[in-house]
Each structure stands twice: as structure tokens, then as C-alpha cells.
C-alpha positions in Angstrom: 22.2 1.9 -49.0 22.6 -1.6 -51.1 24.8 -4.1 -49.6 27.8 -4.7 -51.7 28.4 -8.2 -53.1 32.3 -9.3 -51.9 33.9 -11.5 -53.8 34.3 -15.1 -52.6 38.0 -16.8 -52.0 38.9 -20.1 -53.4 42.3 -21.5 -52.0 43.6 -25.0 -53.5 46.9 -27.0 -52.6 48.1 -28.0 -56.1 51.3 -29.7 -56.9 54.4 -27.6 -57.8 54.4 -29.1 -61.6 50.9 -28.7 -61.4 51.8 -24.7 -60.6 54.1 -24.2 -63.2 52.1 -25.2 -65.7 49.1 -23.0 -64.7 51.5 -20.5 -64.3 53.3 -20.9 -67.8 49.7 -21.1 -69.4 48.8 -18.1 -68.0 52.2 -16.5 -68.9 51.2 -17.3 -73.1 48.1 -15.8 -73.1 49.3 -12.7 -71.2 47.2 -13.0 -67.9 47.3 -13.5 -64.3 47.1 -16.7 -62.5 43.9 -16.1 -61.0 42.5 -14.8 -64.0 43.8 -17.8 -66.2 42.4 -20.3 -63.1 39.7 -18.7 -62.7 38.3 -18.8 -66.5 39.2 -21.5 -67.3 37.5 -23.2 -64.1 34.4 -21.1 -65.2 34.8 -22.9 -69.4 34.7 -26.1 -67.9 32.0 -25.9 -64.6 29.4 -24.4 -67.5 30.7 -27.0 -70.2 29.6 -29.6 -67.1 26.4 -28.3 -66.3 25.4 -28.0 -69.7 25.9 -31.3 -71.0 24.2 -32.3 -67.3 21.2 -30.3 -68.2 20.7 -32.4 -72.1 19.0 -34.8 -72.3 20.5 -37.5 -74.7 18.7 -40.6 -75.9 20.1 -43.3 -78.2 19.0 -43.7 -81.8 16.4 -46.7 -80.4 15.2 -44.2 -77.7 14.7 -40.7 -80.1 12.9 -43.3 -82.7 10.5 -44.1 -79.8 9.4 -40.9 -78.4 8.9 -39.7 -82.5 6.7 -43.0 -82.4 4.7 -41.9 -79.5 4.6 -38.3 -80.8 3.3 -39.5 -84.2 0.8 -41.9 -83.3 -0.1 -41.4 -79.2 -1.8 -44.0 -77.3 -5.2 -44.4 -76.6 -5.9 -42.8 -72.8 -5.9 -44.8 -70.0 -9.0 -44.1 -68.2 -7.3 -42.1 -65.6 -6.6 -40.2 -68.0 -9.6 -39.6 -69.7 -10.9 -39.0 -66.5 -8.1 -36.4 -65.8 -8.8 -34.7 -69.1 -12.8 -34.5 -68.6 -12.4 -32.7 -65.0 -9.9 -31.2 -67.1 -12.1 -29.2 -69.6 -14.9 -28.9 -66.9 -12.3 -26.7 -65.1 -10.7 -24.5 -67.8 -13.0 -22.2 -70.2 -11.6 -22.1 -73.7 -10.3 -18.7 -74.8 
């Protein structure tokens, strides 16, 4: 038999005017409380993990990475060294 996932419980203390409002919002789109708090808590956690998850770079910044992509530096010797055990390692398909 598979277990069963349960729903998790999320209690807050809110302020009364906070309340009514939640609860008059809810009232104009015609749904619950829970389901207006609830969605609306769900918008605005994947609105904040999105915009976490971009990566933004000023004008200055996006003009240097199109710089490096455009014209890459020579390899540090590291790195030439990195790229010849590279293609000692890996067969070409």
C-alpha cells in the first residue's frame, strides 16, 4: 500500500484589520479564506524564487560577458594543461 501524502498546517496570528481584509478579498473573488491565503501566498513564494533564481547583470556587466564570449582570452596555462589531459581522456564521437 503507498503512503498517503497529508496535507501540512500553517497557523499565523494576524491582526484583526489585517483579517478583514483577507477575508473581504476573498469574499470578491468568491472563495474561501484558506483558499484565497493560500494562493495567493503560493503567487508571491514562486514570484520570489524566480526572480532569486535570474541572474541580472547591469548594461556594463551583459556588454562584458558578450566581450568575453565574442573574443575569449588566450588560456592560462592551467588551462591549456586542463584541456590537453582533457582530449587525452575523452574520444571524439
Amino acid at each position: 500500500m503507498e503512503p498517503t501524502s497529508r496535507p501540512s498546517r500553517l497557523e499565523a496570528r494576524i491582526a484583526p484589520d489585517v483579517h478583514a481584509l483577507l477575508k473581504r478579498a476573498a469574499e470578491i473573488e468568491g472563495r474561501s479564506l484558506t483558499d484565497f491565503v493560500v494562493s495567493a501566498s503560493l503567487e508571491a513564494a514562486r514570484r520570489t524564487v524566480e526572480q532569486a533564481d535570474l541572474l541580472r547583470l547591469s548594461g556594463e556587466s551583459a556588454n562584458f560577458v558578450a566581450q568575453l564570449l565574442a573574443e575569449p582570452p588566450a588560456p592560462t596555462p592551467a588551462m591549456a594543461r586542463a584541456i590537453a589531459r582533457h582530449e587525452k581522456l575523452v574520444v571524439p564521437e
